[in-house]
ROPATI-844441 format. One record per residue (C-alpha): residue in three letters; x, y, z; residue number from 1. Coordinates in nm, 2 decimals, decimal comma, padded with zeros to 4 digits. Last residue first. Layout:
BEGIN
<pt><rest>ALA</rest><c1>X</c1><c2>Y</c2><c3>Z</c3><nr>NUM</nr></pt>
...
This chain:
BEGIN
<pt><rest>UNK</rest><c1>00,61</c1><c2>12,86</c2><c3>12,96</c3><nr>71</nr></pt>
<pt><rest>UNK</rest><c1>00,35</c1><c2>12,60</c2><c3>12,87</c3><nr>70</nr></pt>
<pt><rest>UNK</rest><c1>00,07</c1><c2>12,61</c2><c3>12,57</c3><nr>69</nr></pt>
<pt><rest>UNK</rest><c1>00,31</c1><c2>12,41</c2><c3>12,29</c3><nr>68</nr></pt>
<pt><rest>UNK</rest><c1>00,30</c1><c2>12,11</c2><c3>12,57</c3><nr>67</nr></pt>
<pt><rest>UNK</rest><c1>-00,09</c1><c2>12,18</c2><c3>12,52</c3><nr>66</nr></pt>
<pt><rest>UNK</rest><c1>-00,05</c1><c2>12,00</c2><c3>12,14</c3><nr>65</nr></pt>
<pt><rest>UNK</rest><c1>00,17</c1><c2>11,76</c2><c3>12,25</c3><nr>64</nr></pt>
<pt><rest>UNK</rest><c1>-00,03</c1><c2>11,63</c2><c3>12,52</c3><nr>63</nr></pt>
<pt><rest>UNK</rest><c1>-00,35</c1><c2>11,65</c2><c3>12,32</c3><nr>62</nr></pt>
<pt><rest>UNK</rest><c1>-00,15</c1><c2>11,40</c2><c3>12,07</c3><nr>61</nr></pt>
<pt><rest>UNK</rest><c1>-00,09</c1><c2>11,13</c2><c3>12,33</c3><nr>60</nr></pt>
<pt><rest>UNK</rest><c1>-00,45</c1><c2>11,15</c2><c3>12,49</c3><nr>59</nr></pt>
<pt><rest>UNK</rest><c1>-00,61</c1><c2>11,08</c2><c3>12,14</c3><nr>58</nr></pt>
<pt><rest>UNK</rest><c1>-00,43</c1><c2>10,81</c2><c3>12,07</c3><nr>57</nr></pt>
<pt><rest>UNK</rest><c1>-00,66</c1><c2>10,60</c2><c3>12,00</c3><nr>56</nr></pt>
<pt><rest>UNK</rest><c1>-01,01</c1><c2>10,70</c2><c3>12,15</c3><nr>55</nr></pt>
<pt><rest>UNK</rest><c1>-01,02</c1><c2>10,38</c2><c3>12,34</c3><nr>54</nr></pt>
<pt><rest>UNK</rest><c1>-00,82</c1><c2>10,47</c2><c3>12,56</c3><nr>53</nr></pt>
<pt><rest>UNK</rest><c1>-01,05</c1><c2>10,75</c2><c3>12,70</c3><nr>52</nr></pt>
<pt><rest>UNK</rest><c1>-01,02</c1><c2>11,16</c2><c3>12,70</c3><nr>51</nr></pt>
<pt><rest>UNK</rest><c1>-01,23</c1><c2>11,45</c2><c3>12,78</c3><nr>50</nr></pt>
<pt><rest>UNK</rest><c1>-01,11</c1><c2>11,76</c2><c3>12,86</c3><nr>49</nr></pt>
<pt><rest>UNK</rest><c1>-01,17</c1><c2>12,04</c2><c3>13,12</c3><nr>48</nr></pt>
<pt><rest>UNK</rest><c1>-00,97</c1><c2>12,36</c2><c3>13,13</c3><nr>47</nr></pt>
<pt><rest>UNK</rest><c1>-01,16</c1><c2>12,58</c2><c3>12,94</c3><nr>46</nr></pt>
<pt><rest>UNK</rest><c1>-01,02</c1><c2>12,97</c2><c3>12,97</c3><nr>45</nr></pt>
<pt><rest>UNK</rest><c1>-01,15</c1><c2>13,13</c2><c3>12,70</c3><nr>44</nr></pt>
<pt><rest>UNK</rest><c1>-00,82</c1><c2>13,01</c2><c3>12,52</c3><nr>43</nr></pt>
<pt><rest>UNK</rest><c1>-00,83</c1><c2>12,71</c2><c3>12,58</c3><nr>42</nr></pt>
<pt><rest>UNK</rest><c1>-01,07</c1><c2>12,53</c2><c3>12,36</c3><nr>41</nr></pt>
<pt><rest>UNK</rest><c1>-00,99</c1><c2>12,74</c2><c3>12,10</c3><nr>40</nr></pt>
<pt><rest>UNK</rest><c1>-00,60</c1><c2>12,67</c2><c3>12,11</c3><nr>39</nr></pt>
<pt><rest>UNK</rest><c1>-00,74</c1><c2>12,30</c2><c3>12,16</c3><nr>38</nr></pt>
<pt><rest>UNK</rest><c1>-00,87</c1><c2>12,33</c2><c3>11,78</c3><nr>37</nr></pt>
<pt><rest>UNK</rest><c1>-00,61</c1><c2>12,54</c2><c3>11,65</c3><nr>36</nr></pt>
<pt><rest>UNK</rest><c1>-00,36</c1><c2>12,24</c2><c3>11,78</c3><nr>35</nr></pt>
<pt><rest>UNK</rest><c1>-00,52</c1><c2>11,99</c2><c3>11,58</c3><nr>34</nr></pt>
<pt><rest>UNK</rest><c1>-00,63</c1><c2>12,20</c2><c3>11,27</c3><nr>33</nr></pt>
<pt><rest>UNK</rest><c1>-00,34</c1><c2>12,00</c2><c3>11,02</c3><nr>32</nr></pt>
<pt><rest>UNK</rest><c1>-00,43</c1><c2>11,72</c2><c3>11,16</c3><nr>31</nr></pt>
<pt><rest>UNK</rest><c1>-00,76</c1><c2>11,71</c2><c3>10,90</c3><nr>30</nr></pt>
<pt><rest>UNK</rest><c1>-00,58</c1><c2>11,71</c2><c3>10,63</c3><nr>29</nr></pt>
<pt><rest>UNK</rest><c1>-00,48</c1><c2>11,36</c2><c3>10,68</c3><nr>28</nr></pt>
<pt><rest>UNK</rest><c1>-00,53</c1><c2>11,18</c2><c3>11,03</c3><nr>27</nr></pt>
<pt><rest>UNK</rest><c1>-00,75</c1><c2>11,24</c2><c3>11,35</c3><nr>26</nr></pt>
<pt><rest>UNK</rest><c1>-00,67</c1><c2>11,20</c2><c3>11,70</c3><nr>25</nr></pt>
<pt><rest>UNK</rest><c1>-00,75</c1><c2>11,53</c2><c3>11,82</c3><nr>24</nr></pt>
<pt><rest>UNK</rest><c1>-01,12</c1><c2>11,69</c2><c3>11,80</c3><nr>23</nr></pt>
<pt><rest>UNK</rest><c1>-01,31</c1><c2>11,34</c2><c3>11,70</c3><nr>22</nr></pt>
<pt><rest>UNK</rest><c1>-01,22</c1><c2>11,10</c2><c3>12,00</c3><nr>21</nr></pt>
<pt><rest>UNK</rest><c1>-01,10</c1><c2>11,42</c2><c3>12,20</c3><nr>20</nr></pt>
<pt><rest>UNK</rest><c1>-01,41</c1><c2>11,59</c2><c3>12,39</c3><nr>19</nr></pt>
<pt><rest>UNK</rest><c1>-01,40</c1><c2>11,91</c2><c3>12,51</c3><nr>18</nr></pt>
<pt><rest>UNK</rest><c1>-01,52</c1><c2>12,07</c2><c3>12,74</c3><nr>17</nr></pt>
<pt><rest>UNK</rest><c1>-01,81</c1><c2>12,39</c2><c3>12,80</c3><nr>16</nr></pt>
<pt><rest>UNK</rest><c1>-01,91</c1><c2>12,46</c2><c3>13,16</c3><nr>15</nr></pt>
<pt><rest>UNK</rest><c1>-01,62</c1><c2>12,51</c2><c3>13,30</c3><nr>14</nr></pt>
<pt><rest>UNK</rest><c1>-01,50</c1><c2>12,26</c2><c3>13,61</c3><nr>13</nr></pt>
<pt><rest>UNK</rest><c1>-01,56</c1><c2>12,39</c2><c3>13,99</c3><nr>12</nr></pt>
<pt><rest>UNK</rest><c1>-01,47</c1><c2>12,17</c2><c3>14,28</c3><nr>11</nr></pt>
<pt><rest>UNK</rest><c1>-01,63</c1><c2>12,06</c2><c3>14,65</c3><nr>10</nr></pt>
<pt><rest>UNK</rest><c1>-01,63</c1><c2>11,74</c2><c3>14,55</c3><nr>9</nr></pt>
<pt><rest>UNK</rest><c1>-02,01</c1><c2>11,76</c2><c3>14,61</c3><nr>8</nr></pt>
<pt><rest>UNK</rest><c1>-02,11</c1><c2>11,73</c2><c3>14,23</c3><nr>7</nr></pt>
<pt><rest>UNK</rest><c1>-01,87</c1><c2>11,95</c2><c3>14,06</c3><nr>6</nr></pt>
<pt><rest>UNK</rest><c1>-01,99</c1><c2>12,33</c2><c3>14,09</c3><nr>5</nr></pt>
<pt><rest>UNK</rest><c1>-02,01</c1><c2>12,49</c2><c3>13,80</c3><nr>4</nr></pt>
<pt><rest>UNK</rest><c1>-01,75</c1><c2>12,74</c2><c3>13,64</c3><nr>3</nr></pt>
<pt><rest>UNK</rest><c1>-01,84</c1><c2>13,03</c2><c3>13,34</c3><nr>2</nr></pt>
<pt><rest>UNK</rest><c1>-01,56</c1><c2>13,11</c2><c3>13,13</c3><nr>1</nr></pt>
């Protein structure tokens, strides 16, 4: 995945993220297609996503879904 450089930190992040409000904490059917969503993301070697408290609980539920990623 393409890198660019990251103001003047001196770091590279990939050009495509994701976002979490809308990707992660969701409810009903749509939870079902939580963890083939960051599997996507991650695959092509993203690394950089976007989180806030006010996106629920958003954080809490990405961390499960890349705790399935580790070996």
């Amino acid at each position: 995945m393409e890198q660019r450089a990251f103001g003047k930190t001196g770091m590279s992040v990939p050009c495509v993220g994701m976002g979490t409000w809308q990707t992660v904490d969701v409810r009903g059917l749509l939870a079902e297609h939580r963890h083939r969503v960051t599997d996507a993301a991650f695959e092509p070697g993203s690394t950089f996503v976007e989180s806030s408290p006010p996106f629920g609980h958003a954080a809490q539920v990405l961390g499960r879904a890349l705790n399935r990623r580790r070996t």
